[in-house]
KOLMARVO-736247 format. One record per atom (N, C-alpha, C, O, CB): z, y, x; residue in one letter. Coordinates in steps of 0.05 Angstrom, whole numbers, padded with zeros to 5 digits, always signed. Atoms other than C-alpha are relative to their C-alpha. Glycine has a CB too. Layout:
ZYXa...
//
This chain:
-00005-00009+00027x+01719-00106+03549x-00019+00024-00005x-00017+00044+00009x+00030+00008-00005x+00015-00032-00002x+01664-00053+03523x+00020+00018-00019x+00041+00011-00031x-00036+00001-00016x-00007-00027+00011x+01680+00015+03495x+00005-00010-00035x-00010-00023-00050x-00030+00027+00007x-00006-00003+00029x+01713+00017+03427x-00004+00022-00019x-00007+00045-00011x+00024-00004-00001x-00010-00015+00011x+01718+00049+03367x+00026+00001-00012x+00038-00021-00009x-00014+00005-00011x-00023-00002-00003x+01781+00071+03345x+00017-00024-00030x+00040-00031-00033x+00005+00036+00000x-00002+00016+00024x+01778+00027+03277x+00007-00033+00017x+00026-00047+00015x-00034+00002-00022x-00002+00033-00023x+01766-00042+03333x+00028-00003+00013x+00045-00020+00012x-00024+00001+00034x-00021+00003-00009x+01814-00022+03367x+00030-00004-00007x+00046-00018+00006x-00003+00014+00009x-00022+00002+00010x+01871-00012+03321x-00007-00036-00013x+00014-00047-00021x+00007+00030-00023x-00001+00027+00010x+01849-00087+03297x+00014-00023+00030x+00033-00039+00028x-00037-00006-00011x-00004+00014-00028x+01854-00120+03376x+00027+00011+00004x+00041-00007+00012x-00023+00009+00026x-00019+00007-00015x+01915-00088+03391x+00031-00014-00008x+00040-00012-00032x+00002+00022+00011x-00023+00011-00005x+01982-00124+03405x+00022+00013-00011x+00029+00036-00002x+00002-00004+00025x-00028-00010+00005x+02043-00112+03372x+00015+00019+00019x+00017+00012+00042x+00015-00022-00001x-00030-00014-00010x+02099-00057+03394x-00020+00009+00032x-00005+00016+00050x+00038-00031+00003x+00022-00005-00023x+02037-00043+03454x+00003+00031-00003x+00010+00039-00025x-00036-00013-00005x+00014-00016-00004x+02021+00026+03476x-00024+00009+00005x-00041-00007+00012x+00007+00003+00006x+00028-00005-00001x+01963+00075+03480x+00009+00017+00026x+00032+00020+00033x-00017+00015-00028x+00002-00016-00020x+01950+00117+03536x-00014+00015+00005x-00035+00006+00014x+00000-00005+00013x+00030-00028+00004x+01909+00180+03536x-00008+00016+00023x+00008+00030+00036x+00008+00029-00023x+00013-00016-00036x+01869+00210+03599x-00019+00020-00012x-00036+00017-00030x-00023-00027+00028x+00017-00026-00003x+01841+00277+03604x-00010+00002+00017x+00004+00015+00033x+00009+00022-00002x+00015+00003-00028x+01790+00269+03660x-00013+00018-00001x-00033+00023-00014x-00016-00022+00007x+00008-00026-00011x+01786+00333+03695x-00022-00012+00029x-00025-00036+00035x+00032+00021+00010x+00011+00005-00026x+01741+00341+03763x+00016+00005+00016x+00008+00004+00040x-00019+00011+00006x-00010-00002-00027x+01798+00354+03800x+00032-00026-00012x+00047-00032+00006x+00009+00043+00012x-00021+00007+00014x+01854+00315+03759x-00004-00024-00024x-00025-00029-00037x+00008+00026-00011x+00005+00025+00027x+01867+00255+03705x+00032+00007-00013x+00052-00002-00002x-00004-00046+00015x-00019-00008+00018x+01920+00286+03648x+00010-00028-00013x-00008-00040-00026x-00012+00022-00022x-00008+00018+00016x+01961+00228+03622x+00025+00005-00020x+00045+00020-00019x+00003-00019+00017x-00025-00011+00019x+02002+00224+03561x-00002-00033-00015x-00022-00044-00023x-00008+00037-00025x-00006+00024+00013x+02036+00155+03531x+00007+00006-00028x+00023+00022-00037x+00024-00015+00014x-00022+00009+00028x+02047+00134+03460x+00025-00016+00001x+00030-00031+00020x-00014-00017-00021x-00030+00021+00004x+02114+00100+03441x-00012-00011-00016x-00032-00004-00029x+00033+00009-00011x+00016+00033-00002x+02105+00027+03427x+00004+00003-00040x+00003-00020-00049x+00027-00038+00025x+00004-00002+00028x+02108+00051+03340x-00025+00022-00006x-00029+00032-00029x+00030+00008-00015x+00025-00013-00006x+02043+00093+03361x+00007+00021-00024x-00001+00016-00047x-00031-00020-00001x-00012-00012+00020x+02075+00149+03323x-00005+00026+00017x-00018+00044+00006x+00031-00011-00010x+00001-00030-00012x+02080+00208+03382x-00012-00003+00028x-00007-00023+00042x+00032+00017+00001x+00015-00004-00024x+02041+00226+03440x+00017+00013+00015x+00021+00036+00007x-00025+00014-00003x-00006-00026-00018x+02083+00255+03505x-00016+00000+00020x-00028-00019+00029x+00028+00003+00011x+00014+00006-00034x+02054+00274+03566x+00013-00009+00011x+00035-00016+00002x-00009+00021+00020x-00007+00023-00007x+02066+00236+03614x+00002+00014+00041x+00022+00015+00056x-00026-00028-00015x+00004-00006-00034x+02038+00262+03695x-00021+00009+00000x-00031+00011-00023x+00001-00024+00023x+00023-00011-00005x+01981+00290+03715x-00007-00007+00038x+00002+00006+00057x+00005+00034-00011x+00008+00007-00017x+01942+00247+03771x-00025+00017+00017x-00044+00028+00006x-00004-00022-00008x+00020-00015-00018x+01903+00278+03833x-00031-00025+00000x-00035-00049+00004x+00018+00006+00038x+00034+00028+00003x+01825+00248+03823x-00001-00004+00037x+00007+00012+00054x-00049+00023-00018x+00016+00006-00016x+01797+00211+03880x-00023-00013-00002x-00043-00008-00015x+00011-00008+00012x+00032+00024+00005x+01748+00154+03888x+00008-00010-00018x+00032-00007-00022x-00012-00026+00024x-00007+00009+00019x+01744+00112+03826x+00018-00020+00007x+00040-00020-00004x-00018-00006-00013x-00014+00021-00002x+01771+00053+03851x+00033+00002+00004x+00050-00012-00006x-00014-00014+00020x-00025-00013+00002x+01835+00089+03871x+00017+00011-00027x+00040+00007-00035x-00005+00020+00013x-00011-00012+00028x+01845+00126+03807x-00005-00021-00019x+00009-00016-00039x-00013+00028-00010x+00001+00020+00020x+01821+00059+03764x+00032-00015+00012x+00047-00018-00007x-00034-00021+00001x-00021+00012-00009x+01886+00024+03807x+00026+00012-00003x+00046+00000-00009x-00005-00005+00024x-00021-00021+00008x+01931+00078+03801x+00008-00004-00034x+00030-00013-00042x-00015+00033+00006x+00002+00020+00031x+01918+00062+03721x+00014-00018-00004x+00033-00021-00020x-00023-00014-00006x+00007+00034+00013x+01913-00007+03723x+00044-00008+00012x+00055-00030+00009x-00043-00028+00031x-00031-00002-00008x+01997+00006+03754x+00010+00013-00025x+00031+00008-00035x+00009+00020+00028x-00017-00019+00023x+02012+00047+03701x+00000-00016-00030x+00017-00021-00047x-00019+00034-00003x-00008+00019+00028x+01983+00006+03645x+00013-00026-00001x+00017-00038-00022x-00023-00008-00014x-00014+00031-00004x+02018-00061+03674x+00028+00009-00007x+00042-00002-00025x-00002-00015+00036x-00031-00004+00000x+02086-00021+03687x+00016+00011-00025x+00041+00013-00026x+00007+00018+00022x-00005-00018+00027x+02084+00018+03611x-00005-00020-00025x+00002-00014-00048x-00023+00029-00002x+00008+00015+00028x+02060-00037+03564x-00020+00002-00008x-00024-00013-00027x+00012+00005-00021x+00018-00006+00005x+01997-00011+03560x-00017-00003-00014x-00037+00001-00001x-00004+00002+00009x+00026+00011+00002x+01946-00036+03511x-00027+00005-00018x-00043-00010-00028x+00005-00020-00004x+00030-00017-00007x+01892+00012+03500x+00003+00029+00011x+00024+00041+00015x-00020+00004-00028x+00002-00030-00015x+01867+00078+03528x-00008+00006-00020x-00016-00010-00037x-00017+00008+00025x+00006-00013+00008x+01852+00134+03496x-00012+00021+00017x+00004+00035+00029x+00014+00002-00013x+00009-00017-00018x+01799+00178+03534x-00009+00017-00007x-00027+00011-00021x-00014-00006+00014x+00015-00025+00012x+01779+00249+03517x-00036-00005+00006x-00044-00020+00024x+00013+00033+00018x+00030-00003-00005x+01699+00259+03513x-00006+00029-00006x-00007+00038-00029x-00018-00020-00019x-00005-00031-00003x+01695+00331+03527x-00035+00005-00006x-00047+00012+00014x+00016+00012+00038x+00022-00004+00018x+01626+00339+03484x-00001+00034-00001x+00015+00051-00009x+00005-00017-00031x+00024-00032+00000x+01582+00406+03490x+00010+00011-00038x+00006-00002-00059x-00053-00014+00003x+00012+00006+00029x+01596+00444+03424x-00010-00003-00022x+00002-00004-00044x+00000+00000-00006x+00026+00007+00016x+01536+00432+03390x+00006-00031+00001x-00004-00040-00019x-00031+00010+00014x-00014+00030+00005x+01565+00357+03396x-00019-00011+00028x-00007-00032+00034x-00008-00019-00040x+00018+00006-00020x+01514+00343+03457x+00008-00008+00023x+00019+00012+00032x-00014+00016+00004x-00017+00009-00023x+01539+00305+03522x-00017+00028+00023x-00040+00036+00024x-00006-00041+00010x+00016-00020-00021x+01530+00362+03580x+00024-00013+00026x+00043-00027+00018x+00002+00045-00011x-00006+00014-00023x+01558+00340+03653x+00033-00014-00001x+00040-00035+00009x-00005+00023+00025x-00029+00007+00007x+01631+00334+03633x-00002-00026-00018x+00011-00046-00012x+00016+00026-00017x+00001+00024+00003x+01614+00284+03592x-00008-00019-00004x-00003-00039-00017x+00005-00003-00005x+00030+00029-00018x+01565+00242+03619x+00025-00009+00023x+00030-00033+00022x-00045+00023+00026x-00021+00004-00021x+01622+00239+03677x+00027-00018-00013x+00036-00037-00001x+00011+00032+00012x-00029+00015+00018x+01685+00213+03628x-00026-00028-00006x-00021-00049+00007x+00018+00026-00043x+00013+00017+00006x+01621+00167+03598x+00000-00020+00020x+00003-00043+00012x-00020+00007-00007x+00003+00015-00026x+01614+00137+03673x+00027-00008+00000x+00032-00032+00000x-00011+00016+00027x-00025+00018-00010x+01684+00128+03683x+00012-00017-00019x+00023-00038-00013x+00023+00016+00010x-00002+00022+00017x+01697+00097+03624x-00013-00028-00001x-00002-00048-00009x-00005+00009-00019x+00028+00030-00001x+01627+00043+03633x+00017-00006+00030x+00025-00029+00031x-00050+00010+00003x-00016+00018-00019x+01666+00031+03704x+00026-00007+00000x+00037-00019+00019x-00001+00008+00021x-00028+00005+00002x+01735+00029+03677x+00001-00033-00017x+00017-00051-00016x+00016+00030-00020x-00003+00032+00024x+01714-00033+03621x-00010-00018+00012x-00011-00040+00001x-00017-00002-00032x+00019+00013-00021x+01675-00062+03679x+00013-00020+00010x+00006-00043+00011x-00010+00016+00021x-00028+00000-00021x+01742-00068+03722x+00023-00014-00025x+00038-00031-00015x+00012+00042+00013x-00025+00004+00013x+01792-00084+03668x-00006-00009-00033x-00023-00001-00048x+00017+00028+00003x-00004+00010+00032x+01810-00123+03599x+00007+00019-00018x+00009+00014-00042x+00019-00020-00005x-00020-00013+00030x+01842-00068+03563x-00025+00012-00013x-00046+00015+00000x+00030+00029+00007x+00008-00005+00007x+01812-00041+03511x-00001+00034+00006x+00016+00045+00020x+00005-00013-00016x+00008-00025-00007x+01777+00035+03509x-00013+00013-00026x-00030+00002-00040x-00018-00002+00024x+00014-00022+00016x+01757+00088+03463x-00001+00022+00004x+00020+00032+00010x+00007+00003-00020x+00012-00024-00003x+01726+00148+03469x+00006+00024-00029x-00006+00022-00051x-00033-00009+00005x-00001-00016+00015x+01749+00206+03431x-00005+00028+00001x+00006+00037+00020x+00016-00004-00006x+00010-00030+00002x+01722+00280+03418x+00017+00012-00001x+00033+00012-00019x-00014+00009-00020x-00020-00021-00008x+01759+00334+03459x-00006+00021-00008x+00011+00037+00002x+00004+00003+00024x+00007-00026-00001x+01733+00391+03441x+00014+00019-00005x+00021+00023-00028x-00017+00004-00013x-00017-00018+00007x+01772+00445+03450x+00029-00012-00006x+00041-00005-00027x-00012+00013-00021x-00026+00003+00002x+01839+00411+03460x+00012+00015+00028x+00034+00025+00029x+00007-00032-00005x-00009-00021-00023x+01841+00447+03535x+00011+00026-00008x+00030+00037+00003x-00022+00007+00018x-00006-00024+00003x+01841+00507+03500x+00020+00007-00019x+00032+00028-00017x-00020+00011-00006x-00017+00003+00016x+01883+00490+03444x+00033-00003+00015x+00053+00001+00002x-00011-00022-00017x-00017+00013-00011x+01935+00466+03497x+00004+00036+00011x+00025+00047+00007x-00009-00030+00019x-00004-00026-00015x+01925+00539+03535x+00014+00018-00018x+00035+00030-00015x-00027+00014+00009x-00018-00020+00021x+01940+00575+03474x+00023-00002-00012x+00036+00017-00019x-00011+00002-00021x-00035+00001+00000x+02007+00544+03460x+00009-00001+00026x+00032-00010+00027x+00014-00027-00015x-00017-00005-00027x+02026+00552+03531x+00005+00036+00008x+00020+00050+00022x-00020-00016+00028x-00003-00033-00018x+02006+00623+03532x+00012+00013-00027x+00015+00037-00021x-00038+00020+00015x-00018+00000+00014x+02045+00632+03458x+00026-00001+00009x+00043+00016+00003x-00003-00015-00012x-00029-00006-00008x+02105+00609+03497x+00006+00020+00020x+00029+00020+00027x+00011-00023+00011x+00008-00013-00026x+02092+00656+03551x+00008-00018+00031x+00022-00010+00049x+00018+00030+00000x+00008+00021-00019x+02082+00599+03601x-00011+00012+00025x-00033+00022+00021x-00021-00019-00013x+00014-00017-00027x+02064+00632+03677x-00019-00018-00005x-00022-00035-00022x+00014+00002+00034x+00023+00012-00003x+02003+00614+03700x-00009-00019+00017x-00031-00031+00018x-00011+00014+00002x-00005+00021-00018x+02029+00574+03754x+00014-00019-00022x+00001-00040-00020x+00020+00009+00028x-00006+00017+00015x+02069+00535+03697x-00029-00018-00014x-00036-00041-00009x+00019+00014-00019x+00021+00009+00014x+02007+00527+03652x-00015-00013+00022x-00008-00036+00019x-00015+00021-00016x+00007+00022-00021x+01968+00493+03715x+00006-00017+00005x-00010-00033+00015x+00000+00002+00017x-00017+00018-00004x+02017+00451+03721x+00001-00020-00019x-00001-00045-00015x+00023+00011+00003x-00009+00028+00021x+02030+00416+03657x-00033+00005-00022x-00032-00006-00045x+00044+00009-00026x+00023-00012+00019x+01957+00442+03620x-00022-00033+00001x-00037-00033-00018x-00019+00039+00017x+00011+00026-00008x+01922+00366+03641x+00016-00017-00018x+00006-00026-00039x+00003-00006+00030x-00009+00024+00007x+01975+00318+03626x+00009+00008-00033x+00011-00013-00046x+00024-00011+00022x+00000-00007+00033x+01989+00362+03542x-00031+00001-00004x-00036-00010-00026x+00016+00034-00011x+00023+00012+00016x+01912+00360+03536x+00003-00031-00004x+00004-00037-00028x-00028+00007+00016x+00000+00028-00002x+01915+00287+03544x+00011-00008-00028x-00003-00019-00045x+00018-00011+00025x-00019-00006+00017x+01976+00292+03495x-00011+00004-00027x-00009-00009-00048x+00014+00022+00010x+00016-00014+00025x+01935+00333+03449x-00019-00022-00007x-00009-00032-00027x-00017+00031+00008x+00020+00023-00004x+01882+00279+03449x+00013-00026-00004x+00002-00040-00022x-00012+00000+00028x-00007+00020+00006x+01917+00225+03446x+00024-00008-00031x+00026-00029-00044x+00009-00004+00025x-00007-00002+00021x+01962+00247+03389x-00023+00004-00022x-00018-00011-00041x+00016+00018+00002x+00020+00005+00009x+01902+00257+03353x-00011-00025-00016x-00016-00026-00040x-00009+00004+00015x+00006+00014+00006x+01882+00194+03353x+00018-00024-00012x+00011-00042-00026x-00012+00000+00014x-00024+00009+00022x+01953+00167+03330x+00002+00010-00026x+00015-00003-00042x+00028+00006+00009x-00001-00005+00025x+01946+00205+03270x-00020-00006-00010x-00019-00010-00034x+00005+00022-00007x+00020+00014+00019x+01877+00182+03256x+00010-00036-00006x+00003-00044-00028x-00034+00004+00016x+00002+00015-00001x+01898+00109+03270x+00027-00004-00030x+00024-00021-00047x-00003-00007+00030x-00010+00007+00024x+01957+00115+03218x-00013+00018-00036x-00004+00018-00059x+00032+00005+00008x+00019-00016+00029x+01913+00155+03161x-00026-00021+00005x-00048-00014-00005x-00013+00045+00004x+00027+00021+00008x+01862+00090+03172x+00019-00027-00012x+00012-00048-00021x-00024-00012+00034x-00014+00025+00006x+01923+00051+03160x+00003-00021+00019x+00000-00046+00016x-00011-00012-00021x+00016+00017-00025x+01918+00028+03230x+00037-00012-00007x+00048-00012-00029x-00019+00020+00042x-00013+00011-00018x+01980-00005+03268x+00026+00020+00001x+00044+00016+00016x-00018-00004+00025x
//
């Protein structure tokens, strides 16, 4: 399946289906599920990275056992809008994630949802051992809600 946009996608997917949103860190993969009326984003876990094939399988469990049927992947874009190593790296794992698997994929612009995620953690006064903890799998969240509110303001699904 290649890389979508988010217009394709809301056309391909399946009834009462979920999305699933990954924040691909270098040490970490932030996940956060929609509910199957693609209405709210929660987080979800926050996976330890390894080799791809591990962390594409680890996935490919999660989207079988959740209903899964598309991703939602941050593209953590330079901000001048410019790919710089972060995401040239999400770009790769995404071209080996559609490689590996039928589901559908779209790429959406993170910019600044890490930080957006920090700043309501450190609003709540969130330790800093908390915020480490859950700061992966609410970017994801953040990101993936996102793209539930663009998909119903296109009139998606």
């Amino acid at each position: 399946m290649p890389i979508l946009d988010l217009t394709a996608l809301a056309a391909d997917l399946a009834p009462r289906s979920r999305l699933l949103g990954l924040d691909l860190g270098e040490k970490t993969i932030g996940l956060a599920l929609s509910d199957t009326l693609l209405m709210v984003a929660t987080p979800m876990e926050t996976l330890a990275r390894g080799k791809f094939s591990a962390d594409a399988a680890k996935l490919e469990g999660i989207i079988a056992a959740q209903g899964v049927g598309g991703l939602i992947v941050g593209l953590p874009l330079n901000m001048d809008g410019r790919d710089g190593p972060s995401a040239q790296s999400a770009r790769a794992f995404a071209r080996n994630f559609v490689a590996r698997s039928p589901i559908p994929l779209v790429m959406i612009d993170e910019r600044l949802s890490t930080a957006a995620v920090t700043r309501t953690l450190l609003d709540a006064d969130a330790s800093r051992r908390r915020r480490a903890e859950v700061v992966d799998k609410m970017a994801a969240a953040y990101i993936l809600q996102g793209a539930l509110d663009r998909l119903r303001h296109m009139g998606g699904k």
